[in-house]
C-alpha positions as CSV (number, residue, x, y, z in Angstrom):
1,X,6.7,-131.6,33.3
2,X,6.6,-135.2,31.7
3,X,3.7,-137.0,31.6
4,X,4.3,-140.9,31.3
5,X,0.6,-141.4,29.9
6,X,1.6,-139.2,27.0
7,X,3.8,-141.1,24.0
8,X,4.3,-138.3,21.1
9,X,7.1,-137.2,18.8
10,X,6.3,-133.4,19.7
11,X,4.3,-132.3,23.0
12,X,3.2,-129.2,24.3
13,X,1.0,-128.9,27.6
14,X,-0.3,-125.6,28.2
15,X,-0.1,-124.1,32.1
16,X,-2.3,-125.7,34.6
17,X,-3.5,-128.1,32.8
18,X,-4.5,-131.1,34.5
19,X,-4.4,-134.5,33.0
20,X,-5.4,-137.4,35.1
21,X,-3.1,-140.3,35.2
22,X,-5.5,-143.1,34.4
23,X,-5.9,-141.0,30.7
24,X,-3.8,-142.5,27.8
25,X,-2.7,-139.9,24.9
26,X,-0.8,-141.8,21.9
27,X,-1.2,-142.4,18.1
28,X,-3.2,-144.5,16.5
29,X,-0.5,-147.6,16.5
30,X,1.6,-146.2,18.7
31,X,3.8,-142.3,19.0
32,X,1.8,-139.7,17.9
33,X,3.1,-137.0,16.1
34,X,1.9,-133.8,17.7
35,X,-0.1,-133.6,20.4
36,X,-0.6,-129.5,22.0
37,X,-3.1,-129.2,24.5
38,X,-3.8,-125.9,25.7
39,X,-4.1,-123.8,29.3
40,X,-6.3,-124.7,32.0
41,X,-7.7,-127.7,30.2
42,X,-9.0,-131.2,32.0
43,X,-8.4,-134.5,31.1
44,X,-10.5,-136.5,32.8
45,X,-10.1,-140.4,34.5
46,X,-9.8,-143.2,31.7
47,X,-9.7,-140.4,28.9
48,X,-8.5,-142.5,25.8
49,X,-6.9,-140.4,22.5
50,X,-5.6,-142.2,20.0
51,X,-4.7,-139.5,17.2
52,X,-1.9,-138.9,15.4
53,X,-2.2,-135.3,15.3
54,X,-4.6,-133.7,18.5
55,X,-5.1,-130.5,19.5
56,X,-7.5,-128.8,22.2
57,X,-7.5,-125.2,22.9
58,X,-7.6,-123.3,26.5
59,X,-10.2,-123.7,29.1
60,X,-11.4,-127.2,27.4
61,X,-12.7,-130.0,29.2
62,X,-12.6,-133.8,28.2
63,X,-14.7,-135.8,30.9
64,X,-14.1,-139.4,32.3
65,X,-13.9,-142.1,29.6
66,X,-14.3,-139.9,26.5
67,X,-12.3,-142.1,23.6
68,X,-11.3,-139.9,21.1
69,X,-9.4,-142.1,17.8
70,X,-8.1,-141.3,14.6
71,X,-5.8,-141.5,11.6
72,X,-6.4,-137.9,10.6
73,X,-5.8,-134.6,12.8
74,X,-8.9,-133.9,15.1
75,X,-8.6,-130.2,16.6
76,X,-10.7,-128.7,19.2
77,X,-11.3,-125.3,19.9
78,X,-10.8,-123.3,23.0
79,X,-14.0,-123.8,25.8
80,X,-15.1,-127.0,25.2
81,X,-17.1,-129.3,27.2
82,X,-17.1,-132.9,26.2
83,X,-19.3,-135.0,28.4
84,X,-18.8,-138.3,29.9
85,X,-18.3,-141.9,27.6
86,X,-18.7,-139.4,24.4
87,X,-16.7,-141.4,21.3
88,X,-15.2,-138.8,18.7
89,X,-14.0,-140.6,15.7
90,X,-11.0,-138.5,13.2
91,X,-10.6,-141.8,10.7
92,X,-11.9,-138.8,8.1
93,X,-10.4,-135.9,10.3
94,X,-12.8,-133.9,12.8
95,X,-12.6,-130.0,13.3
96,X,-14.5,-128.5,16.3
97,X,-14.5,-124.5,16.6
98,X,-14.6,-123.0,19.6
99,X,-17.0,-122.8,22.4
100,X,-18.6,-125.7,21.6
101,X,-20.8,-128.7,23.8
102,X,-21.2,-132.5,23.2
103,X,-23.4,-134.1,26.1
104,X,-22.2,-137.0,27.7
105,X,-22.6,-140.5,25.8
106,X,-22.5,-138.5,21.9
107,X,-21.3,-140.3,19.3
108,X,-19.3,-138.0,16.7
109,X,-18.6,-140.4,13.7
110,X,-16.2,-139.4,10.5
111,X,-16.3,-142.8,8.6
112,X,-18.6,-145.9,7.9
113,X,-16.8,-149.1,7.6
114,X,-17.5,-152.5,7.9
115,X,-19.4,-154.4,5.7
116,X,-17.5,-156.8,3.3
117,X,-16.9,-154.9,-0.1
118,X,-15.9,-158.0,-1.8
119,X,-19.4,-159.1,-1.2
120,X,-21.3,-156.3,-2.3
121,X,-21.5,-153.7,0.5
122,X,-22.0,-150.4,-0.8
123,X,-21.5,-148.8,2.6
124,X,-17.5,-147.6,2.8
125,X,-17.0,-144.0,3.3
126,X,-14.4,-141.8,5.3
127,X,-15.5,-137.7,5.2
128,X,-14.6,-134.9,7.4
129,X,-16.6,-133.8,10.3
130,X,-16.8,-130.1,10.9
131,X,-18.2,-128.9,13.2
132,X,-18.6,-124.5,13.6
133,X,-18.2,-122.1,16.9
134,X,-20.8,-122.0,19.6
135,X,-22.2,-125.7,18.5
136,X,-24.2,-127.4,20.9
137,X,-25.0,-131.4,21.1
138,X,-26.7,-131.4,24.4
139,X,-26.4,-135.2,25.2
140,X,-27.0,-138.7,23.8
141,X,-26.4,-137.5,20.2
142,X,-25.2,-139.6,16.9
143,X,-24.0,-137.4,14.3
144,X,-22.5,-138.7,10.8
145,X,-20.1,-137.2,8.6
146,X,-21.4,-133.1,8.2
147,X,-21.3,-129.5,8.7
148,X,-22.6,-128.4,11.8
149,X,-22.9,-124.6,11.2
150,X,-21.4,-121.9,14.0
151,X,-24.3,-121.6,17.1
152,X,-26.0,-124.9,15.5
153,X,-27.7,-127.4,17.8
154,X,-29.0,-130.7,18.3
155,X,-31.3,-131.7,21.3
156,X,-31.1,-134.9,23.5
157,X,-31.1,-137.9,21.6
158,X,-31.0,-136.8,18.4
159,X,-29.5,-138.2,15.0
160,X,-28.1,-136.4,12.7
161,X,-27.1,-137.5,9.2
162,X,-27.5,-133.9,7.6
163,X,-25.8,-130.6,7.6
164,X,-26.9,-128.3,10.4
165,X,-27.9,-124.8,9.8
166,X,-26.7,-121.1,11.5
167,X,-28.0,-121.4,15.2
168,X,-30.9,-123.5,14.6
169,X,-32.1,-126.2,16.3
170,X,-32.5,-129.6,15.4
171,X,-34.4,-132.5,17.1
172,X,-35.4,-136.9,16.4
173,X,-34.0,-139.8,14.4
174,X,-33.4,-138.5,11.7
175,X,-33.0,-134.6,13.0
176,X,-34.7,-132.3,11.8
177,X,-34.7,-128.6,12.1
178,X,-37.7,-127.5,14.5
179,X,-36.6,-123.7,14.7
180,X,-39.7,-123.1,13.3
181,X,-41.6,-123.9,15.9
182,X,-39.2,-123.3,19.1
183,X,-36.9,-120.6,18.1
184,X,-32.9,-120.3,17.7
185,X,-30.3,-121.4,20.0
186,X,-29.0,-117.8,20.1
187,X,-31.0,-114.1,20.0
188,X,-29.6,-111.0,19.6
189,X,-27.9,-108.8,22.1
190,X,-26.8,-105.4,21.3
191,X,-23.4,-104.1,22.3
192,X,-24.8,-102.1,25.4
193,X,-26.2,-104.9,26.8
194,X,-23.4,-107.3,26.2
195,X,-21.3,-104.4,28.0
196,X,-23.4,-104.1,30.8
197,X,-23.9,-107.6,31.4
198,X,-20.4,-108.4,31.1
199,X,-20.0,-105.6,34.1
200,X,-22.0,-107.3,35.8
201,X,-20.7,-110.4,36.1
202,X,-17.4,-108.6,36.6
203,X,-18.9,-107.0,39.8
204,X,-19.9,-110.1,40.9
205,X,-16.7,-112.2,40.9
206,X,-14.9,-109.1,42.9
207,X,-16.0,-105.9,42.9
208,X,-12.4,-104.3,43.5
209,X,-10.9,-105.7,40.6
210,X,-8.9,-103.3,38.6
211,X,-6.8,-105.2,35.8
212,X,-9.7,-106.8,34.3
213,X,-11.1,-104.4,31.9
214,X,-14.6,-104.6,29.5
215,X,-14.6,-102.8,26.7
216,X,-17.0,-102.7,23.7
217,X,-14.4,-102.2,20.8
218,X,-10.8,-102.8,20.6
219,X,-9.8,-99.4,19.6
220,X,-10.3,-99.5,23.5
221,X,-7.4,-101.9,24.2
222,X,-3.9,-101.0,24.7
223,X,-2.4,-104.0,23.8
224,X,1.1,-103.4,24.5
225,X,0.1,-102.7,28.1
226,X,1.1,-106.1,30.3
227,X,-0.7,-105.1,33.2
228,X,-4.2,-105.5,32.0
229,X,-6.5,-108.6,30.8
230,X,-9.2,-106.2,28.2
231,X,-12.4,-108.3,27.5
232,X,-14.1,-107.5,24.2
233,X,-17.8,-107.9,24.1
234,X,-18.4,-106.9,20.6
235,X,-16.5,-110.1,18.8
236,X,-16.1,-112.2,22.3
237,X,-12.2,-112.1,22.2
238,X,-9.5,-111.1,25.4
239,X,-6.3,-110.2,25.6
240,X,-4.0,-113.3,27.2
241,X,-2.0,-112.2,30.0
242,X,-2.2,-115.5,32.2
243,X,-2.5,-113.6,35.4
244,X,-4.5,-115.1,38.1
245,X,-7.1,-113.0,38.1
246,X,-7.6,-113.1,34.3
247,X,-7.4,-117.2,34.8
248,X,-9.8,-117.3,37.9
249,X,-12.4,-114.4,36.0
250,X,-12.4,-117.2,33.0
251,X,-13.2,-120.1,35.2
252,X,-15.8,-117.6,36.5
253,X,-17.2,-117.1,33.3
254,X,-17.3,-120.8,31.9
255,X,-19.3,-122.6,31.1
256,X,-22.6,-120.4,30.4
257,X,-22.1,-117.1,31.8
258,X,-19.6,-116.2,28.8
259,X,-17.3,-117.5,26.4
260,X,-14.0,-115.4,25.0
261,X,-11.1,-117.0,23.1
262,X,-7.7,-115.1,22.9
263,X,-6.4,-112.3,20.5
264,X,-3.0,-111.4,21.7
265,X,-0.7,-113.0,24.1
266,X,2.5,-111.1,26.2
């Protein structure tokens, strides 16, 4: 398919992928180099991304007027949700893991750069943003240059300027950790419950379903078998088949039920 709001030396669109025609996908000052968006991924109205090197992986979601800019590569996981008017800067290059939130109207900011030098300004600064797996901004957020730690989050409103911690929780201007006093983002679930839960929800979306498997390890996967889509609770990882059960079970899943990201692909 070409896409006339895309201008790139190399493209690659993943299947059913929708990208409205009101977004705009280029480089920075004009053809990108690579852009590779993933399956099942939405590109919302007025989406602007001006990056020379983007990627997004499957099931990800960029909502109406996100503006995403950048001289350096800025890659996105599989699963995300960016909310509405959120600005993602990749001047100092931005990684995102997988399975990760930012709430509508976050800013995610890899540089500081205005002031005039000449004159004295000592603020000038480009550094990467990294962000882990399962990192939540709920909405509203400003976050500087950091590391934002896998299962990390930041509530409403909040500013960060520092690194955040594994899965806790981080709240005001400037954030601060408040895991002490509210808890962690994430709590532990033991295999058997992660296996029953998961059956669950497989009963729910259809009952009758028979090649969408659960398992708890994959010593239980037979991966050279085409027929089946196995979902592996223990590390959160299924085997991509692209049938249109597996694709509709996903869309079941998403966006807070579960999250998997791909192993193998046939």
């Amino acid at each position: 398919m070409m896409y006339k709001n895309i201008d790139a030396e190399e493209i690659y669109i993943g299947k059913n992928t929708i990208i409205e025609p009101s977004a705009k996908i280029r480089g920075v000052n004009g053809k990108a180099k690579k852009i590779n968006i993933g399956d099942n991924c939405y590109i919302g109205e007025n989406v602007q991304i001006l990056c020379d090197d983007f990627a997004l992986g499957d099931y990800s979601k960029l909502q109406h007027d996100t503006n995403i800019h950048g001289y350096l590569p800025c890659h996105i996981g599989h699963n995300a949700w960016i909310g509405q008017f959120t600005i993602i800067d990749s001047i100092g290059g931005t990684t995102i893991g997988n399975n990760c939130g930012i709430g509508a109207h976050s800013q995610i900011w890899s540089h500081i750069k205005y002031g005039d030098t000449l004159e004295g300004c000592r603020f000038l600064s480009e550094k990467p943003m990294i962000i882990g797996n399962d990192v939540w901004f709920v909405g509203h957020c400003i976050v500087s240059p950091i590391i934002a730690e896998d299962k990390s989050m930041a509530m409403v409103g909040s500013v960060v300027t520092k690194n955040m911690n594994f899965n806790e929780i981080y709240a005001g201007s400037p954030a601060k950790s408040i895991s002490d006093k509210v808890g962690f983002q994430f709590e532990k679930v033991s295999i058997e419950d992660k296996l029953a839960r998961m059956k669950s929800y497989l009963n729910q979306w259809d009952r009758g379903c028979k090649n969408i498997i659960v398992v708890a390890d994959n010593a239980e996967i037979d991966f050279s078998n085409r027929d089946f889509s196995y979902f592996n609770v223990a590390d959160r990882t299924y085997t991509k088949r692209g049938s249109e059960n597996e694709i509709s079970f996903m869309k079941f899943l998403l966006p807070s039920r579960a999250k998997f990201t791909p192993i193998y692909t046939l």
